[in-house]
N, C-alpha and C positions, 0 to 999 in steps of 0.2 A: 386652851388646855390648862389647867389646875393641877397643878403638885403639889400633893401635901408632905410636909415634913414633919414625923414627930420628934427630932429631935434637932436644936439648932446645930448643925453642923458646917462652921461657914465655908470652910473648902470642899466640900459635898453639894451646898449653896451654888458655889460660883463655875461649880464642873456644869450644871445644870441651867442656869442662867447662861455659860458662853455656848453653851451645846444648840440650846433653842432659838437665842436670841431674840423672842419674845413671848411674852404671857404672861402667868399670875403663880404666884404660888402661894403658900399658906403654912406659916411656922406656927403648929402649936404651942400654945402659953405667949405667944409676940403680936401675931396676926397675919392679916393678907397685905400682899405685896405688889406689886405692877413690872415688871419690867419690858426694856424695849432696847434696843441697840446692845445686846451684851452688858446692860447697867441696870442694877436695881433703882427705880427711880422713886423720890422723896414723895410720900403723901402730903396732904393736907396737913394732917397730925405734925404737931410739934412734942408731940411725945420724945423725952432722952433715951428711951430702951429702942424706939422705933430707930430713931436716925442715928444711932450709933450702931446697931446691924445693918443700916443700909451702909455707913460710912465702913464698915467692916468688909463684910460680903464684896465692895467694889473694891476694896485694896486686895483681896486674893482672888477677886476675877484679872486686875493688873498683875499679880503675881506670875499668876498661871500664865498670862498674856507672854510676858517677860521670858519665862522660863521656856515657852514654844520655843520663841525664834532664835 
C-alpha cells in the first residue's frame, strides 16, 4: 500500500507509519519512503533533506510510542 502525503506533516507521518507497520509512502516535494517495523527506514540516498525526515518522522514515531504507555 502507497500513501501519499501532500504535505510533510511529521506527526501525521508517524501516526501512520505506527498504525501499518509496513509499506511505502510518498511525501510530496521529499520523495518515496520504505518503512518496516514501525520505522521509516534509510534509503540509498544520502541526500540531507531525505535523512533528516527519516531522523525526524522516527523521533515522533518514539514520541508517540512513549506517550502510549
Amino acid at each position: 500500500m502507497l500513501r501519499i502525503f501532500q504535505v510533510y506533516r511529521p506527526m501525521q507521518i508517524a501516526k501512520h507509519v505506527k498504525n501499518f507497520f509496513r509499506g511505502r509512502i510518498f511525501i510530496m516535494g521529499i520523495g518515496c519512503f520504505e518503512f518496516d517495523y514501525g520505522r521509516l527506514i534509510s534509503p540509498q540516498s544520502t541526500d540531507l533533506k531525505v535523512l533528516s525526515v527519516i531522523s525526524e518522522v522516527n523521533k515522533a514515531i518514539k514520541v508517540l510510542s512513549v506517550s502510549i504507555v
